[in-house]
KOLVEX-431820 format. One line per field, with one value per residue (C-alpha): x, y, z. Coordinates in Angstrom, 2 decimals, padded with zeros to 5 digits. Last residue first. Layout:
<fidrens>
x	X / ...
y	Y / ...
z	Z / ...
</fidrens>
This chain:
<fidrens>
x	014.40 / 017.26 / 016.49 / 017.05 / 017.00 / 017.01 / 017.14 / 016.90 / 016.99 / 015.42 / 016.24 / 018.51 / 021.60 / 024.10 / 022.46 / 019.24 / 018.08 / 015.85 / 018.12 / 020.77 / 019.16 / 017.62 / 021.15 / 023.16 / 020.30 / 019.95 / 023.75 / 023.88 / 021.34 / 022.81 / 020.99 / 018.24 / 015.09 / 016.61 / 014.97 / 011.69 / 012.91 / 013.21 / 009.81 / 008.41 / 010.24 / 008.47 / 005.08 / 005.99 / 006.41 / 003.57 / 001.14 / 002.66 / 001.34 / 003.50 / 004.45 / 007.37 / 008.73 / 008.38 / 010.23 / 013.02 / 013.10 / 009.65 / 011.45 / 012.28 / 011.90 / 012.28 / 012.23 / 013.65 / 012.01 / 014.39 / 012.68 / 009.58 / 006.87 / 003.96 / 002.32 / 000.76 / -000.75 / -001.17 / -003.07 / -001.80 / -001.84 / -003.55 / -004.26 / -006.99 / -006.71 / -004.09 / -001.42 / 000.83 / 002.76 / 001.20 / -002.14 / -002.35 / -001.73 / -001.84 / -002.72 / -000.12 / 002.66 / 002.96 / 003.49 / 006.18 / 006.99 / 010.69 / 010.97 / 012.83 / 009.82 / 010.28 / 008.04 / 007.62 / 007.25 / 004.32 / 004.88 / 004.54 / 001.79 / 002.22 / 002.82 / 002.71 / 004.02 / 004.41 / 006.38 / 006.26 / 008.36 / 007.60 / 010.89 / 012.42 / 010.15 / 010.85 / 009.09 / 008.82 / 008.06 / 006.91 / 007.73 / 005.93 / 006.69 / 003.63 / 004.31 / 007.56 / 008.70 / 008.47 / 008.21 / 005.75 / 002.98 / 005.58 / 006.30 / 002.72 / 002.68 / 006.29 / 003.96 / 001.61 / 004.28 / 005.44 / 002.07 / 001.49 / 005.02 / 004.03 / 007.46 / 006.62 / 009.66 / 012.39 / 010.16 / 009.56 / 013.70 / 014.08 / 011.14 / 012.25 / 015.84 / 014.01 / 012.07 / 014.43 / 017.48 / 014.70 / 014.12 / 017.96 / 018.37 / 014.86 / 016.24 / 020.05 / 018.88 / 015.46 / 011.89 / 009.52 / 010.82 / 010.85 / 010.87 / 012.33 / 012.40 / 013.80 / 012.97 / 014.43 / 013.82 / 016.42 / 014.48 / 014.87 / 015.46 / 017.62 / 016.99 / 018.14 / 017.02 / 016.94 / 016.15 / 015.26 / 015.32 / 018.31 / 017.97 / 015.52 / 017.72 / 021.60 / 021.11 / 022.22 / 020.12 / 021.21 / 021.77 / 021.80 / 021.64 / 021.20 / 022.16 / 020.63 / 021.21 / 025.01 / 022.94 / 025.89 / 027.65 / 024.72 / 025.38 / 028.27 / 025.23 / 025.37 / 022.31 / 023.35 / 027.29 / 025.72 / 023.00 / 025.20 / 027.77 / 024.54 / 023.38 / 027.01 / 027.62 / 024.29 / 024.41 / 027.96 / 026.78 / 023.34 / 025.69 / 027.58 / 025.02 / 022.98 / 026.05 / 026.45 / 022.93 / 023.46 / 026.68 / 024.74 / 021.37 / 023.70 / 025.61 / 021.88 / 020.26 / 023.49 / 022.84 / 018.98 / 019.89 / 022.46 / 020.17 / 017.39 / 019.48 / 023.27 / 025.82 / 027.29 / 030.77 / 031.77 / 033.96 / 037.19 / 039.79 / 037.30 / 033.88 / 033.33 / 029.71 / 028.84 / 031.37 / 029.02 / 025.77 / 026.92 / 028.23 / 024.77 / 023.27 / 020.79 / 021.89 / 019.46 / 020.05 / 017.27 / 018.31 / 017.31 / 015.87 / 016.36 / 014.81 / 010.89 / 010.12 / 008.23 / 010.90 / 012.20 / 013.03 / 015.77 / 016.34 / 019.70 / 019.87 / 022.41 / 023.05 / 026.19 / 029.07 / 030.86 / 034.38 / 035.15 / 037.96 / 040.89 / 042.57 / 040.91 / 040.06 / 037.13 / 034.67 / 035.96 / 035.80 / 033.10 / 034.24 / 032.17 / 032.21 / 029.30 / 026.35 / 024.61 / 023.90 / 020.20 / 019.82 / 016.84 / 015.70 / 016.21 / 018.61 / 022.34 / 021.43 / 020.95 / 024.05 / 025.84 / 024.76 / 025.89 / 029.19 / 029.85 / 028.89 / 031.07 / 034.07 / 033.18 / 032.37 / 035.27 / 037.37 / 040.76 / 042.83 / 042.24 / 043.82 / 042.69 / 039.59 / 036.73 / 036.29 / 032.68 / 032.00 / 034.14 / 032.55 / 028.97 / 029.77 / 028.93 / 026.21 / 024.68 / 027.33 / 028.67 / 025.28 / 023.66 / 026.01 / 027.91 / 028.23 / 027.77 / 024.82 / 023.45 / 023.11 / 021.71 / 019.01 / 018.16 / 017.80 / 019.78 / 019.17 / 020.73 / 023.94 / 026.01 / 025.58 / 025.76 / 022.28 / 021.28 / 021.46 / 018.99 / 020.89 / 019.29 / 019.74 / 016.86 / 014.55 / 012.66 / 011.96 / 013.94 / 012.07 / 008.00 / 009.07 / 010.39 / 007.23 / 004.94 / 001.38 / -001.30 / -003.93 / -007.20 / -010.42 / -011.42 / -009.97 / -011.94 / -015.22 / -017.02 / -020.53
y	009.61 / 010.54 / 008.00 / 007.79 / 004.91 / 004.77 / 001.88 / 003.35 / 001.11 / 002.30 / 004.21 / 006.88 / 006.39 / 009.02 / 011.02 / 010.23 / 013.67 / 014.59 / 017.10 / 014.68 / 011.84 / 014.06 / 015.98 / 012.78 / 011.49 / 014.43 / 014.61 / 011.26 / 011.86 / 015.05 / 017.99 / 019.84 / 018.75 / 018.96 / 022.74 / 021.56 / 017.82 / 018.45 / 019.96 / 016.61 / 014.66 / 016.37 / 016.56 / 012.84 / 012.51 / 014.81 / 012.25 / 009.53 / 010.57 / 011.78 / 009.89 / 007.86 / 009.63 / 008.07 / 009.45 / 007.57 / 005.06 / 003.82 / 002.60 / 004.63 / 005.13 / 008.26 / 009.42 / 012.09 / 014.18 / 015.14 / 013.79 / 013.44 / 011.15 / 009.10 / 007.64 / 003.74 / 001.96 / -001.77 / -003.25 / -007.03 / -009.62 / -013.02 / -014.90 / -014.28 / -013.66 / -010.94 / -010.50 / -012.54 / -009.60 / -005.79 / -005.03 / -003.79 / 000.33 / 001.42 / 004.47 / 006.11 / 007.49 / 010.78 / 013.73 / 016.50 / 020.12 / 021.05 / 022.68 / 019.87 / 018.00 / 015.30 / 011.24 / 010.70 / 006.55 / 005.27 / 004.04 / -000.61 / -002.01 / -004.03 / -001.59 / -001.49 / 000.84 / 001.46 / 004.17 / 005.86 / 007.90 / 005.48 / 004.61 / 005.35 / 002.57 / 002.35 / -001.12 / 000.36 / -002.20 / -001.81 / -003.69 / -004.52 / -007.56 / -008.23 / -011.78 / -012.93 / -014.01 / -017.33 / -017.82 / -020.02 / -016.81 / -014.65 / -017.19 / -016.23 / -012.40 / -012.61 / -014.03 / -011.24 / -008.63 / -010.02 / -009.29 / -006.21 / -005.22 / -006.37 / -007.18 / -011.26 / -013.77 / -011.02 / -009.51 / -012.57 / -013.67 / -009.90 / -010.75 / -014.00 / -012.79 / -009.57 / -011.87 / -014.22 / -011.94 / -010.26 / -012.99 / -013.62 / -009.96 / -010.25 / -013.48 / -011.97 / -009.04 / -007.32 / -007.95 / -007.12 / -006.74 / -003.65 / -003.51 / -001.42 / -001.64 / -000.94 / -002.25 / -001.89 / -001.24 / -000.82 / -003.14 / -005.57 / -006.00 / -004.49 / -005.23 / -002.61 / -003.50 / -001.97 / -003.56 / -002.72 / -005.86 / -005.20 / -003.32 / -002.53 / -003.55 / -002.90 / 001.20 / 002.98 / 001.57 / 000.67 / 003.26 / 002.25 / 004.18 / 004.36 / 006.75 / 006.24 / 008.16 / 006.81 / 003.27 / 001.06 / 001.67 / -000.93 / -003.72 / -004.46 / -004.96 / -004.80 / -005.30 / -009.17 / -008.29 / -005.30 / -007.01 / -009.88 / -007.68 / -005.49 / -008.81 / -010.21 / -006.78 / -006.87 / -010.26 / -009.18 / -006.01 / -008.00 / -010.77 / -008.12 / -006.44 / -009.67 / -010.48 / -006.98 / -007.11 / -010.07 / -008.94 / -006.22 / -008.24 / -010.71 / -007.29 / -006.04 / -009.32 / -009.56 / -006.46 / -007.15 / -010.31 / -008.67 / -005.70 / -008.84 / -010.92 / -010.58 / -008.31 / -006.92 / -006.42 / -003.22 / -003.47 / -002.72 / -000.88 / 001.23 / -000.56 / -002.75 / -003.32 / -000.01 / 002.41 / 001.06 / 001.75 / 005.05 / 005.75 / 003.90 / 007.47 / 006.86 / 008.27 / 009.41 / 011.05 / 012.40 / 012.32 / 014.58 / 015.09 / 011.29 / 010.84 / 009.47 / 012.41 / 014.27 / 014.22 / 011.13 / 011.50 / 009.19 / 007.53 / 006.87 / 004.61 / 005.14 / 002.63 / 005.33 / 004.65 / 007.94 / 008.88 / 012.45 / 013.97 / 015.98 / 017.81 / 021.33 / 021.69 / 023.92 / 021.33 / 017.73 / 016.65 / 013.47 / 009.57 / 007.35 / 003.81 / 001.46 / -000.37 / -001.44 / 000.03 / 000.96 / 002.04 / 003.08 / 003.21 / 005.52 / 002.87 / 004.76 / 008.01 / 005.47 / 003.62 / 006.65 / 007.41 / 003.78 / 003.62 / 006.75 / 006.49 / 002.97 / 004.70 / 007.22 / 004.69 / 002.64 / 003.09 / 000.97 / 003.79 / 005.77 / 009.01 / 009.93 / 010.59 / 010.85 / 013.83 / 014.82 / 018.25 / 018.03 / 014.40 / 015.58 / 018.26 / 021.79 / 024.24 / 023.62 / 022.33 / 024.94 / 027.46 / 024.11 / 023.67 / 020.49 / 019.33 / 015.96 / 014.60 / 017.73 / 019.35 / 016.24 / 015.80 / 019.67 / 019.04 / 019.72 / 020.97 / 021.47 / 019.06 / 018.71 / 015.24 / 016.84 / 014.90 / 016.93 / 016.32 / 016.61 / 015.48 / 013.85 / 012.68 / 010.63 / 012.21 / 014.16 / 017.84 / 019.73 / 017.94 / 018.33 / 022.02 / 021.98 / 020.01 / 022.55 / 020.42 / 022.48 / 022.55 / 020.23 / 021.90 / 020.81 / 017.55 / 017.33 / 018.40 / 022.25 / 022.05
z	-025.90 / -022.56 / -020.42 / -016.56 / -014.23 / -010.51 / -007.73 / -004.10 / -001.23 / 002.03 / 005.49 / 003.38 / 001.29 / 000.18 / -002.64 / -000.39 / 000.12 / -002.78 / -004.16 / -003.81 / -005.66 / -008.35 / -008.94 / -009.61 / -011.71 / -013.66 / -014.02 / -015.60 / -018.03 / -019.23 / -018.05 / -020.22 / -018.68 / -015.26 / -014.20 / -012.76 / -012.09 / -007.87 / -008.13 / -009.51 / -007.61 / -004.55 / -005.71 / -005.88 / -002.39 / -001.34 / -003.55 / -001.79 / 001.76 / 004.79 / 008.15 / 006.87 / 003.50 / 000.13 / -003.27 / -003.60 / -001.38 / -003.62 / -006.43 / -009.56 / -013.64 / -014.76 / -018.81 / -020.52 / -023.47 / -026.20 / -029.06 / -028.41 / -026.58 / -027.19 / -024.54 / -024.22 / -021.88 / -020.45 / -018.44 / -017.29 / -019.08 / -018.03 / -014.46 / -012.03 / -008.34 / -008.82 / -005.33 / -007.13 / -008.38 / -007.48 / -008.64 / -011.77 / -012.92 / -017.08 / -017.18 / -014.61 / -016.80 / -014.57 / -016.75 / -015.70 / -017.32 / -017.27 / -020.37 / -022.03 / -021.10 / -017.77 / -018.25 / -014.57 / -014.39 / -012.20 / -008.89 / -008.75 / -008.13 / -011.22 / -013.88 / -017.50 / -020.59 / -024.09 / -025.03 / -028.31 / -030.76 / -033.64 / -034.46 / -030.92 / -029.61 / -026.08 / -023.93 / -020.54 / -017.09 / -013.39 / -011.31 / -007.90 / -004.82 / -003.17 / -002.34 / -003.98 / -000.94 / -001.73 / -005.81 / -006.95 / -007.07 / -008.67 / -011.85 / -012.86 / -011.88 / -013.98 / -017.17 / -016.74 / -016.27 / -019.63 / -021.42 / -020.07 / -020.74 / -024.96 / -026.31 / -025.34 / -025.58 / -025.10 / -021.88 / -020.73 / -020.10 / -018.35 / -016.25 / -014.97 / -014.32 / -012.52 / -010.49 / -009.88 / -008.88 / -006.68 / -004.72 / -003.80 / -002.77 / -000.29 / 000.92 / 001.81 / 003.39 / 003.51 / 003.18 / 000.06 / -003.35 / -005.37 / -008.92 / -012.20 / -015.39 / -019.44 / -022.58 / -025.91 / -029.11 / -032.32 / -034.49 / -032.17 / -028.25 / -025.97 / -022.32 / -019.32 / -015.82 / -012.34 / -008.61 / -005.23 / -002.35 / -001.11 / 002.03 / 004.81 / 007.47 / 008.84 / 008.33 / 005.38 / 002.58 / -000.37 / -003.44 / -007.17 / -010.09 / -013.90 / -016.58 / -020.10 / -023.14 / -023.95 / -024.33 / -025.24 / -021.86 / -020.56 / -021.90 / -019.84 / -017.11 / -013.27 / -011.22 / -010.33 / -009.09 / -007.23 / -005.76 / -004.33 / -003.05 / -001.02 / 000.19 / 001.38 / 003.23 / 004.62 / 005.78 / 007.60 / 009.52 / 010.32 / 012.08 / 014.01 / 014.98 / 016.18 / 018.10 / 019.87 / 020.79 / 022.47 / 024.23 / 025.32 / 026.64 / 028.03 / 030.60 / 030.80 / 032.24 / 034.59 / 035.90 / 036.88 / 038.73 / 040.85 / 041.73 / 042.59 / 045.11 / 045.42 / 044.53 / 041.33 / 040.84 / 039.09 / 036.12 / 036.64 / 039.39 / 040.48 / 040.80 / 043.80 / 044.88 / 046.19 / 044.23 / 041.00 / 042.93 / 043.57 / 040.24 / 038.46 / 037.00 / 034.22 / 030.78 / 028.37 / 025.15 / 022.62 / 019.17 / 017.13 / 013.30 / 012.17 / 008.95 / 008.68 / 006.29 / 008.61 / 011.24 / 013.73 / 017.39 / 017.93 / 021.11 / 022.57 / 025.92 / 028.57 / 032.09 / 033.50 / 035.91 / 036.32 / 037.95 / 038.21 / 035.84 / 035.66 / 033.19 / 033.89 / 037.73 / 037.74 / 036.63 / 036.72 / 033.60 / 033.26 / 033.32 / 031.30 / 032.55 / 031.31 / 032.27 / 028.99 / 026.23 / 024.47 / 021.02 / 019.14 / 015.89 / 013.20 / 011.33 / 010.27 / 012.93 / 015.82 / 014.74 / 015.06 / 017.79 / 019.37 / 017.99 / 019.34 / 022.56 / 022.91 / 021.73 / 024.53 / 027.22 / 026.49 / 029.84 / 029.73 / 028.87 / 032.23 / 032.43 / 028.83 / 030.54 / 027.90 / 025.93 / 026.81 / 025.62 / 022.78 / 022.34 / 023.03 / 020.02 / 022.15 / 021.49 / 024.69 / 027.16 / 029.10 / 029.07 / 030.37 / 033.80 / 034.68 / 037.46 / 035.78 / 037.48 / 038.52 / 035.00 / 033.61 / 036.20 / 035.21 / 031.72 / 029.11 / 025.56 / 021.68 / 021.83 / 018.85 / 017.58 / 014.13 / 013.92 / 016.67 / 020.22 / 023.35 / 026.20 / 029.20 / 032.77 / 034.74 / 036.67 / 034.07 / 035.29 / 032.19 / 029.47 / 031.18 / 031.30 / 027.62 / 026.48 / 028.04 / 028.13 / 027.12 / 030.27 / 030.32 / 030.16 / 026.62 / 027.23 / 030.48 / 028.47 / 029.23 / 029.20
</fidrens>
């Protein structure tokens, strides 16, 4: 017996594209546009084989004959803050004039209501971004529009244009609030994650990259602790949340952690002491580290995490081992108390060492084990680059040399 699914014809996605009502753009993340539909095509007078191919902007120039219209400047701003967050963006009623077609120089007035949505890849990044732009010029000529914003009339239409002028200047205000708590987050992570210490190790490179978009940022940390006998310790953790709370929680944690580690050597020991502090800490919930005591005497590393990825320990050759014998729950998420596992691996001389946070290896939509297949095919021919180098070339090679969606914290050791 046949089923309705079984029955039921493939949808074409490029039909179903071209016979939606409302005017769209495909673009990619050149902003160069890639389709048009048919609503499109009418709406502007504009045909396809004139605009595919195209920037938006060289397509779309905005009339220089009226220097109060903003719809380009307010285009822009708006893909690009689609490509900065993945989500998307919806304007208000705006003026966007279009070139008059055959008469070079001119242009035909337009009143548009547009919304960008991004169409996300495998790896969570924006791949497109799918531009729609409902027609409002006749209701604009209507009620007014010409000399300035058009004047809405009375009963429900009216209504329905004053929810999207507050909804605009709302969204405006909650940009420009999340613009400014990220810049004070991002300052405040910098000025706690940096170390004069740290020019004393010549074999150890570290990084730090926050996210692009307004969320999803400072909650990533690094540290470096010397201790005796020519050890030292090294770690990195992740904190749940974003902004100025998730920055402020991990400057405790990795405080706490830094102050354990010199009282206690052992990792598991010290990650059992941060689990403690963790549980009076709010926000603290689920946060992970993962710490390496180095012994250079006795060419071993001793190791713990809590929740946290497992260090990549690279061969000169370019042969990976994950350091994954020693996992715990993440911090305060233990019911009881105590140290936490712990593991040791020997290493030798020449072998480097990766510690990272999840932004660097984890893709929406795809599991962990694909992400750190990744890395690991990213290190194949790193073994013999300087530390600083390797890190430079892991963070590009892995896409997120300039930012991505997530914070990044990255150290390398040279042993």
């Amino acid at each position: 017996m046949t089923t309705r699914s079984e029955s039921a014809p493939e949808i074409d996605y490029a039909r179903l594209f071209d016979a939606l009502p409302a005017p769209c753009l495909v673009l990619d993340r050149d902003l160069v546009i890639r389709a048009v539909n048919r609503a499109h095509e009418k709406a502007t007078s504009r045909t396809r084989e004139e605009l595919i191919g195209r920037s938006v902007f060289a397509a779309y120039p905005g009339n220089p004959n009226d220097p109060g219209a903003t719809g380009l400047s307010h285009l822009r701003a708006s893909l690009e803050r689609v490509l900065a967050t993945g989500r998307t963006d919806s304007m208000a009623v705006l003026k966007y004039d279009v070139p008059s077609p055959g008469r070079p120089g001119e242009f035909v007035e337009r009143w548009w209501s547009p919304a960008n949505v991004p169409v996300l890849d495998e790896r969570g990044e924006v791949a497109w971004i799918l531009n729609r732009a409902e027609n409002l010029t006749g209701f604009a000529r209507a009620h007014g529009a010409g000399e300035g914003p058009p004047e809405p009339p009375e009963g429900p239409a009216a209504e329905l244009y004053q929810r999207a002028q507050d909804l605009e200047r709302l969204n405006a205000e909650l940009r420009e609030a999340n613009a400014r708590e990220r810049q004070v987050a991002v300052t405040l992570q910098r000025a706690m994650l940096y170390s004069p210490d740290l020019p004393r190790h010549e074999g150890i490179a570290v990084r730090y990259r926050p996210a692009t978009g307004t969320l999803n940022v400072c909650g990533d940390w690094y540290d470096v602790t010397d201790l005796d006998s020519g050890r030292y310790a090294a770690a990195v953790g992740d904190v749940v949340g974003h902004g100025l709370e998730a920055a402020a929680v991990m400057g405790m944690l990795r405080s706490a952690l830094s102050a354990a580690m010199r009282a206690t050597a052992a990792p598991g020991q010290a990650l059992g002491i941060l689990g403690l502090y963790a549980e009076s800490v709010e926000g603290a919930l689920a946060a992970t580290a993962v710490k390496v005591l180095i012994d250079p005497g006795a060419r071993r590393i001793a190791y713990s995490s809590a929740g946290h990825l497992p260090p990549v320990l690279l061969r000169p050759d370019g042969r990976t081992h994950l350091l994954e014998g020693a996992t715990d729950p993440p911090l305060a998420a233990r019911i009881e108390g105590g140290p936490r596992a712990e593991a040791v691996q020997p290493y030798q001389p020449g072998d480097t060492l990766i510690l990272y946070t999840d932004g660097l290896v984890e893709r929406r939509g795809e599991s962990i084990d694909t992400g750190l297949d990744r890395l690991a095919h990213a290190l194949t021919d790193c073994g013999p680059m300087a530390p600083d180098v390797l890190a430079d070339t892991v963070l590009t090679r892995l896409g997120v040399g300039e930012g991505t969606t997530d914070d990044v914290a990255l150290v390398v050791i040279r042993l």
